[in-house]
C-alpha positions as CSV (number, residue, x, y, z in Angstrom):
1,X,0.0,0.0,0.0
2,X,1.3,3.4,-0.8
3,X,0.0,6.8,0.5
4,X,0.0,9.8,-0.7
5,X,0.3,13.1,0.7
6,X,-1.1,15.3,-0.9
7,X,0.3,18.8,0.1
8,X,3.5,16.9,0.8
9,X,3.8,16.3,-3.2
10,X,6.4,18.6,-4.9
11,X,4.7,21.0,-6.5
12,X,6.6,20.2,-10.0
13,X,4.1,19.6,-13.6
14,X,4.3,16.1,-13.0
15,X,2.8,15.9,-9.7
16,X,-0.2,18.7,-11.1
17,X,-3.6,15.9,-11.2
18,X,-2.8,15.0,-7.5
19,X,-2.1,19.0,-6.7
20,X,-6.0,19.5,-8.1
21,X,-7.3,18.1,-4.4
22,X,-4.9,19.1,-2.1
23,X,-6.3,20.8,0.5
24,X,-3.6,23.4,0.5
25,X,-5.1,26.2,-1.4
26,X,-1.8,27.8,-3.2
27,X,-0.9,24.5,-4.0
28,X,-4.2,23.8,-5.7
29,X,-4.0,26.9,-7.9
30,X,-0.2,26.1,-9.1
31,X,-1.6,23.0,-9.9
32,X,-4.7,24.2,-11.7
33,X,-1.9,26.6,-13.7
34,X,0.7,23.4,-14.8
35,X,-1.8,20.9,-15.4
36,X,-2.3,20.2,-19.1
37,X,-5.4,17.7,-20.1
38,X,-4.2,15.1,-22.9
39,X,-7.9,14.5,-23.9
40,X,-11.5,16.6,-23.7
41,X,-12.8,14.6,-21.2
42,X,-9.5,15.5,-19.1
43,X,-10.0,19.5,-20.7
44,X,-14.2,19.3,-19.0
45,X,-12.6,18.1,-15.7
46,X,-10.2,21.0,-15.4
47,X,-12.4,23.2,-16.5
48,X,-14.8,22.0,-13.5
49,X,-11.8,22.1,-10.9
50,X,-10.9,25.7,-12.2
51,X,-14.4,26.7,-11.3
52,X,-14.3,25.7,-8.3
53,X,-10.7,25.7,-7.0
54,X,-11.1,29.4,-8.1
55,X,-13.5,30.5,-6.1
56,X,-16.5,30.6,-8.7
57,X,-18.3,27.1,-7.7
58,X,-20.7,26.4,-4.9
59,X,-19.5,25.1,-1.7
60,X,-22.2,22.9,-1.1
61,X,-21.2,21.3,-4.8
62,X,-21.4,17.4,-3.7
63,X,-19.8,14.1,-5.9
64,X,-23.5,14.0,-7.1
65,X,-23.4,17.1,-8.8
66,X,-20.3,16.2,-10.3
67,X,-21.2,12.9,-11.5
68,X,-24.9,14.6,-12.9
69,X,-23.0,17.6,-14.7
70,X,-20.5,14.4,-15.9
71,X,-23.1,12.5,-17.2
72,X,-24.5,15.4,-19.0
73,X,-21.5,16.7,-20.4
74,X,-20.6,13.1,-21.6
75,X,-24.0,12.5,-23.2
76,X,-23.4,15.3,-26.1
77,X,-20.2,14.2,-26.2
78,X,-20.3,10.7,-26.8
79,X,-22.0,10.6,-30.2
80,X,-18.9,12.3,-31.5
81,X,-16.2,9.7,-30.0
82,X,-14.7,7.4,-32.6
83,X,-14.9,3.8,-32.0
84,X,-11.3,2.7,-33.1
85,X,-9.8,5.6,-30.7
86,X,-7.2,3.4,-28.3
87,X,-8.0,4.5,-25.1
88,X,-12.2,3.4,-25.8
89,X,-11.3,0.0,-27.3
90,X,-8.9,-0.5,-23.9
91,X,-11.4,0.3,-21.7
92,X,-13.9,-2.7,-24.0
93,X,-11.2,-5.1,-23.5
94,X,-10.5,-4.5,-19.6
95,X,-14.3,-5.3,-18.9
C-alpha cells in the first residue's frame, strides 16, 4: 500500500492531477496553472476544478453534482467519439 500526501507532493508539472485536491489552497491553484489535459474529457474536468478551486463554484457542490453535470457533459459528447480511438477500445477489453 502506498499513501500519498497530498500537500506533501512537490509542487513540480508532473505531480499537477494530485495537486488538483490538495487541500492546501496555493498549492491547488499552481496546480490548476501546470496541469495540461491530454484529452477533452480531461479539458471538461479541469475546466470543472478551475471553477471551483477558483473560487466561482458552490460550496455545497457534492460528488452527485459532479457525476450529474459528468453524465450530462458526456452524453453530447459521446455521439462524437470514434470507436477505433485506443484508449475506448482499452477500456472494451479490460471489462
Amino acid at each position: 500500500m502506498r499513501l500519498v500526501v497530498l500537500n506533501d507532493l512537490a509542487v513540480h508539472p508532473r505531480n499537477a492531477p494530485w495537486g488538483l485536491f490538495a487541500t492546501n489552497e496555493t498549492h491547488r491553484r499552481t496546480a490548476l496553472a501546470q496541469y495540461r489535459p491530454r484529452s477533452e474529457v480531461g479539458t471538461h474536468l479541469r475546466n470543472q476544478m478551475s471553477y471551483h478551486i477558483l473560487g466561482e463554484g458552490n460550496m455545497a457542490y457534492t460528488y452527485e453534482d459532479m457525476q450529474r453535470e459528468a453524465r450530462e457533459w458526456l452524453k453530447g459528447y459521446l455521439p462524437q467519439l470514434d470507436p477505433e480511438e485506443p484508449w475506448l477500445n482499452k477500456q472494451r477489453r479490460d471489462h
